[in-house]
C-alpha positions in Angstrom: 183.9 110.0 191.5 180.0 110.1 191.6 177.8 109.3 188.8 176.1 112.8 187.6 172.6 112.7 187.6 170.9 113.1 184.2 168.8 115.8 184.9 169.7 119.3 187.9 166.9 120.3 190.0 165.5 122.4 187.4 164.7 119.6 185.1 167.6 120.5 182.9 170.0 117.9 181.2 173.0 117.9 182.8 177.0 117.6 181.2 179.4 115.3 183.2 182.6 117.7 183.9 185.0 114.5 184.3 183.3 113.1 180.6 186.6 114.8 178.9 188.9 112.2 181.0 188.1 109.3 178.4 190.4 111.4 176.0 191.7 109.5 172.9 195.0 110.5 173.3 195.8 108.5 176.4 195.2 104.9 174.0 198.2 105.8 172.6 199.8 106.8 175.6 198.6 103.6 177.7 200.1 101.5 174.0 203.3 103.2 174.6 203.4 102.7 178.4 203.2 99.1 177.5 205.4 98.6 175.5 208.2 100.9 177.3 207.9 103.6 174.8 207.1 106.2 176.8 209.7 109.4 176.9 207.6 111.2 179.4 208.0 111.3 183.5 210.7 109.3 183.5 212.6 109.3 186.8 216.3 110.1 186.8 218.4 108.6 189.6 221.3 110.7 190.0 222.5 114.7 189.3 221.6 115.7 185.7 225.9 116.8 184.3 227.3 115.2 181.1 226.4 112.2 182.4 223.9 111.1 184.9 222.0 107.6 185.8 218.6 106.0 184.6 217.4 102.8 185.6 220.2 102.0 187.9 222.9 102.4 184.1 225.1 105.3 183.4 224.1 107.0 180.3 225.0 110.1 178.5 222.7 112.9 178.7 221.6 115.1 175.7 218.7 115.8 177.6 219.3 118.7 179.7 219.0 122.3 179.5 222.2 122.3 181.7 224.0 123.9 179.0 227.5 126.1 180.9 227.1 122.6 182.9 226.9 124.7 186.5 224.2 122.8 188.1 227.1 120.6 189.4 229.9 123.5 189.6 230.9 123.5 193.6 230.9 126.8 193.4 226.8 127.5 192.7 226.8 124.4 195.0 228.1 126.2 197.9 226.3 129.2 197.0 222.5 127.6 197.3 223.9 126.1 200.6 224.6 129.2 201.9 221.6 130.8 201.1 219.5 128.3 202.9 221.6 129.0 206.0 221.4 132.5 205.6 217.6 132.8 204.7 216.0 129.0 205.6 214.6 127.1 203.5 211.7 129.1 201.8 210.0 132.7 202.2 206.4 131.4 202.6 205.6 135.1 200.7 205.0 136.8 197.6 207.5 139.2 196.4 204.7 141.9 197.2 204.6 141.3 201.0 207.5 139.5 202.6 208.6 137.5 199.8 211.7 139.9 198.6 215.4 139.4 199.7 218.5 141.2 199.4 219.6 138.2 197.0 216.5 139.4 195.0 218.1 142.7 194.3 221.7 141.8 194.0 220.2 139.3 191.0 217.9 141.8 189.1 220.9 144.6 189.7 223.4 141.9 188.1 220.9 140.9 185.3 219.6 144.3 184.3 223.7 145.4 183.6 224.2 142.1 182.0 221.2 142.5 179.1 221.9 146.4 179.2 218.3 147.3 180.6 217.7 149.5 182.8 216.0 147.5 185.6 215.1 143.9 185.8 212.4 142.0 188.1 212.9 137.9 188.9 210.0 135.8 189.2 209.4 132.5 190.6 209.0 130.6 187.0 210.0 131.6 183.7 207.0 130.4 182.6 204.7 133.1 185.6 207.3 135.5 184.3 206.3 135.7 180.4 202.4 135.3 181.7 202.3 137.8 183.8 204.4 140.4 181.3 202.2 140.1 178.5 198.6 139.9 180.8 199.9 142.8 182.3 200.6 144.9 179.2 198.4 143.7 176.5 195.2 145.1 176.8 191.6 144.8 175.5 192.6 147.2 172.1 196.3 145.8 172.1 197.8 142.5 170.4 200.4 139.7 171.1 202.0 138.8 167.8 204.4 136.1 167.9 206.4 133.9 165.6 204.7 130.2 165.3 207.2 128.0 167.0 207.0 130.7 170.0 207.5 129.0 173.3 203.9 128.0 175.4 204.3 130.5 177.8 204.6 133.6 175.4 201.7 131.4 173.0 199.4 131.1 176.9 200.6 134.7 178.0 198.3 136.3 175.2 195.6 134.0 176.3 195.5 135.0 179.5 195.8 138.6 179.0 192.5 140.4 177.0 194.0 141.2 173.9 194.4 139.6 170.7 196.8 136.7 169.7 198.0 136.6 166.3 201.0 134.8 164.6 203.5 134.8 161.8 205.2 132.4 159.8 208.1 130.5 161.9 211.3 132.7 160.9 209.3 135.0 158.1 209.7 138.2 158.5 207.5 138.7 155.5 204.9 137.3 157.2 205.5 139.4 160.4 205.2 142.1 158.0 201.7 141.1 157.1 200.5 140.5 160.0 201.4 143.9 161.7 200.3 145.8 158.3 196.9 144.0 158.7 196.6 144.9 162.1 197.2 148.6 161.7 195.1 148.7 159.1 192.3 148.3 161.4 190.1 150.7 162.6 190.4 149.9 166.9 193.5 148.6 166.8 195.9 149.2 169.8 199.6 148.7 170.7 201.0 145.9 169.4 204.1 143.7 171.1 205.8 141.6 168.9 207.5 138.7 171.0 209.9 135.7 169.9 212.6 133.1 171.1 216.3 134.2 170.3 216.9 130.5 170.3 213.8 128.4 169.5 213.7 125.5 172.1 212.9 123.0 169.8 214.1 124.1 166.4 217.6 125.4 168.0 217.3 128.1 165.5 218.1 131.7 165.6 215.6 134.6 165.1 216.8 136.8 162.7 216.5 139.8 164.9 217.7 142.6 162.8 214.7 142.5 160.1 212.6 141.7 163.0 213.4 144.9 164.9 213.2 147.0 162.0 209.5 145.6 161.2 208.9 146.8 165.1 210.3 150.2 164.3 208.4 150.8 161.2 204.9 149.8 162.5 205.4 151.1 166.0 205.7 147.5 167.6 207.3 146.9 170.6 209.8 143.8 170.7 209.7 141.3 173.3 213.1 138.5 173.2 212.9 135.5 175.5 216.2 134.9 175.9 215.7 131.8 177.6 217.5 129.6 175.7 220.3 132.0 174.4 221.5 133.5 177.8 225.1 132.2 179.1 225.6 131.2 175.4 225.2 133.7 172.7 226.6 137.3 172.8 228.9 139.4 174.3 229.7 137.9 177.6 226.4 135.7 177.4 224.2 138.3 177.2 221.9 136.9 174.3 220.5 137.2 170.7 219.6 140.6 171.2 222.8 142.0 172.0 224.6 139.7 169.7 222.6 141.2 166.7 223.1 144.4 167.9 219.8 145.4 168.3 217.4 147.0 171.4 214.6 145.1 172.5 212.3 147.0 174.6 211.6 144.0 176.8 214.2 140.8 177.1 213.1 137.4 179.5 215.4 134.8 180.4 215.3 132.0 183.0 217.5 130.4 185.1 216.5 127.0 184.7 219.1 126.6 181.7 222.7 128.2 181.6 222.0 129.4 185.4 221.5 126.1 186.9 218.0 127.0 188.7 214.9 127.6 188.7 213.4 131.1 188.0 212.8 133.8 185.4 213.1 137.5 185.1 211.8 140.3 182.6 214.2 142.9 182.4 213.5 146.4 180.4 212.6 150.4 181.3 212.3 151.1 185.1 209.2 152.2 184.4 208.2 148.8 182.8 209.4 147.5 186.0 207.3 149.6 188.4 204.3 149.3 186.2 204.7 145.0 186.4 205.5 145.8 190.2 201.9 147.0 190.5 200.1 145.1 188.3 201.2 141.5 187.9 199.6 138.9 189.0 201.3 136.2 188.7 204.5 138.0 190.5 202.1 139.5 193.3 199.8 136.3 194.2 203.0 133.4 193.4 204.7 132.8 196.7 208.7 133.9 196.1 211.5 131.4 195.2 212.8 129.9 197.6 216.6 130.8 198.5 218.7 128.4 197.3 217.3 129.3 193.7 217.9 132.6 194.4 221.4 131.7 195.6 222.2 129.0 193.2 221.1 131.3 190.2 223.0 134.4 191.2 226.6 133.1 191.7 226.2 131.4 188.3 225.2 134.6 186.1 228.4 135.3 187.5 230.3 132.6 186.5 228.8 132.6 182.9 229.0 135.7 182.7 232.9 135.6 183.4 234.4 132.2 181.9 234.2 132.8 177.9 235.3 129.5 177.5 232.2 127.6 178.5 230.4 129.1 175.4 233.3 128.2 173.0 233.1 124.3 174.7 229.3 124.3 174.0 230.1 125.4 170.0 232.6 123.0 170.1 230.8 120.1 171.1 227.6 120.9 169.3 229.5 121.0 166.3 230.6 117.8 166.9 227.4 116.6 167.7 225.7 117.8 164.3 228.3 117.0 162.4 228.5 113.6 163.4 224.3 113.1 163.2 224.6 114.3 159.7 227.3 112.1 158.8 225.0 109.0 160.2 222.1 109.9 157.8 220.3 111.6 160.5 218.1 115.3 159.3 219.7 117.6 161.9 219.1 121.3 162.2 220.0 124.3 164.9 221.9 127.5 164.7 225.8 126.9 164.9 225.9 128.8 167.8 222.8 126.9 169.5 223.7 124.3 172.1 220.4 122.5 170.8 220.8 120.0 167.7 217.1 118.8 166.8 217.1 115.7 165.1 213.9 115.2 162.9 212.2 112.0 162.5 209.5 110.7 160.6 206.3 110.0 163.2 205.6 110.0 166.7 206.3 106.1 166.9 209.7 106.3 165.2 210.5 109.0 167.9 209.3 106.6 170.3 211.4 103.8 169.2 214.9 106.1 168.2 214.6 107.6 171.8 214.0 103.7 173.5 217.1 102.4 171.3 219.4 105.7 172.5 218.4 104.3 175.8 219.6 101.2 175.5 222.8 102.5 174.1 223.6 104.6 176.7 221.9 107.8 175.6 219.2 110.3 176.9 217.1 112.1 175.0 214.2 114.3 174.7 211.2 113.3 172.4 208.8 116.2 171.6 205.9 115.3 169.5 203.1 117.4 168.4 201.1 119.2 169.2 204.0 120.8 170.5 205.8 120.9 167.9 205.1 120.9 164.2 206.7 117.7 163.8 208.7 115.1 165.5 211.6 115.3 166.9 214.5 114.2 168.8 215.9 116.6 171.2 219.2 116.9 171.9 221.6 119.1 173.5 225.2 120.0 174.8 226.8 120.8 177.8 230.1 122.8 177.9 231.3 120.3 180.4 230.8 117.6 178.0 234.2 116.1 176.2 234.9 115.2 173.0 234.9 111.5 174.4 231.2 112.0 175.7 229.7 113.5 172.5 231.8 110.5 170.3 230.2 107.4 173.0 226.5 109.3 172.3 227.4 109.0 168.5 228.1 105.1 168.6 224.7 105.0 170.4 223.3 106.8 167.7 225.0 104.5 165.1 224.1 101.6 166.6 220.3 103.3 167.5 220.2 103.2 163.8 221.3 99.9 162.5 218.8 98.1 165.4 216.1 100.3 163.6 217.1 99.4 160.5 218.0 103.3 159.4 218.0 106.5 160.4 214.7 107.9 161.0 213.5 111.1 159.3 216.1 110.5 156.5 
């Protein structure tokens, strides 16, 4: 990079753009490099199932979002295979122009009936799908309220749109109740959506949908569920938290980077919702189209999960086993009992650190997620339904022994 002068033409005193680079943060993250510490950009060496391979050793993964375990099924294989010989290898195209295949409309026809909406549209991210929603729909007059443990893209959605952001309490509705009453009660205020997880990616939690729709109803909110997390596992036929609690959303997101083995998101809700997005989202009209083996890959398995029940009575099963077992080693555990994530808490961001190196060595992959990401640190893990009971008890032993090398369970 050049030096920046100290002075521009004009005389002025000039600010350095790349000053912000010498960032405190990365000391600690240099520290932790060097000393192997680091839970971040690691490389995997083989397919991410129950079990994969890091640093040339077979370990079990609680890592993954993989949770119907269908990114290895031969059957969403084949399907991404065939898609790239039917369509090649991308679109080079936006949805708007020539980005949109027939697998597009067979997928938002098959995920609009499955989350009982009327229409649905897929995007190439999750992440562009949630963005472009709420910068599309919340307007200069309008807010985004959402609870505090909201995923990023919901958090950066309202940023990016130009209305207001405003949050509750994580899991209050009391405190979503004060925060809409305050809103109304000003003079300019606009619509209001209300959005939330129906399983928190962190926490594994559950958001208590009922009270939270209710609260919509009575203060004219609408009510966004990402479903992200919750799709392929929870309610009837996999169909999420909404559905499950018996309760309409007016808007419902999922991806297909979890239970659907992909990469991808979609907003499902009104057709008119749909044409409106169609017309007015960015992100969906200026992001080139996934390519076809996403497409492919993601639509034969919403089928599949969709179809075989017993996948989301294996994932209970083995998360069971899992939080039972944590709990019975002294660990703080936490997540909904239908959740396939069990968050294990520790006490700072060098413990998580150390617990996630010792899994390692044991034979044990984990997530680390430290602030300010989340509120506090924490030890990620989760279940596929293709795990056994024999994978879930060797993790366990890693844990035990994890444990004994640290010298106790952290966070307990």
């Amino acid at each position: 990079m050049t030096e920046a002068p100290d002075r521009d033409p004009a005389g002025k005193p000039t600010a350095d753009i790349f000053a912000k680079l010498a960032d405190p943060r990365l000391e600690q993250w240099h520290l932790a490099q060097s000393m192997d510490l680091l839970p971040f950009y690691r490389e995997l060496e083989g397919e991410v199932g129950p079990r994969t391979v890091f640093q040339g050793r077979p370990v079990v993964m609680l890592g993954s979002n993989n949770y119907l375990g269908l990114t290895t099924d031969p059957r969403v294989r084949a399907a991404a295979v065939d898609a790239v010989e039917r369509f090649g290898t991308g679109v080079t195209g936006s949805r708007l122009l020539n980005g949109t295949l027939p697998l597009h409309r067979e997928l938002e026809e098959l995920l609009a009936d499955w989350v009982g909406m009327e229409a649905a549209l897929v995007f190439t991210t999750g992440y562009s799908a949630n963005l472009g929603l709420i910068g599309a729909l919340v307007g200069p007059s309008d807010a985004l309220v959402v609870d505090s443990a909201a995923h990023a893209s919901l958090v950066d959605g309202a940023r990016y749109s130009e209305g207001t952001l405003r949050a509750f309490r994580h899991q209050r509705p009391n405190s979503l109740r004060r925060t809409l009453r305050s809103w109304r009660e000003q003079d300019q205020s606009g619509g209001v959506l209300v959005a939330v997880d129906g399983i928190y990616s962190m926490e594994g939690d559950r958001a208590p949908l009922i009270e939270i729709a209710e609260l919509c109803r009575a203060f004219g909110a609408g009510l966004l569920v990402d479903e992200a997390h919750a799709l392929g596992v929870v309610g009837p036929a996999g169909s999420g938290t909404a559905r499950a609690a018996g309760i309409e959303a007016d808007v419902v997101m999922g991806t297909f980077s979890k239970s659907l083995a992909s990469c991808g998101g979609f907003i499902a809700g009104s057709r008119p919702l749909i044409e409106f997005l169609q017309i007015t989202c960015r992100p969906l009209m200026f992001t080139a189209s996934g390519v076809p083996a996403a497409l492919g890959a993601a639509l034969a398995a919403a089928h599949i999960a969709r179809d075989e029940q017993w996948r989301r009575e294996a994932v209970r099963v083995r998360a069971t086993q899992l939080r039972q077992g944590l709990s019975e080693l002294g660990f703080t555990v936490g997540g909904d009992e239908e959740s396939p994530i069990v968050p294990v808490w520790v006490g700072d961001l060098w413990d998580a650190g150390r617990l996630w190196r010792a899994l390692l060595d044991e034979g044990v992959y984990t997530n680390a997620a430290i602030p300010p990401a989340v509120a506090k640190p924490v030890l990620r893990t989760s279940v596929m339904a293709t795990h056994t009971e024999a994978d879930i008890a060797r993790a366990l032993e890693g844990f035990a022994r994890a444990a004994r090398v640290l010298g106790s369970a952290p966070g307990s």
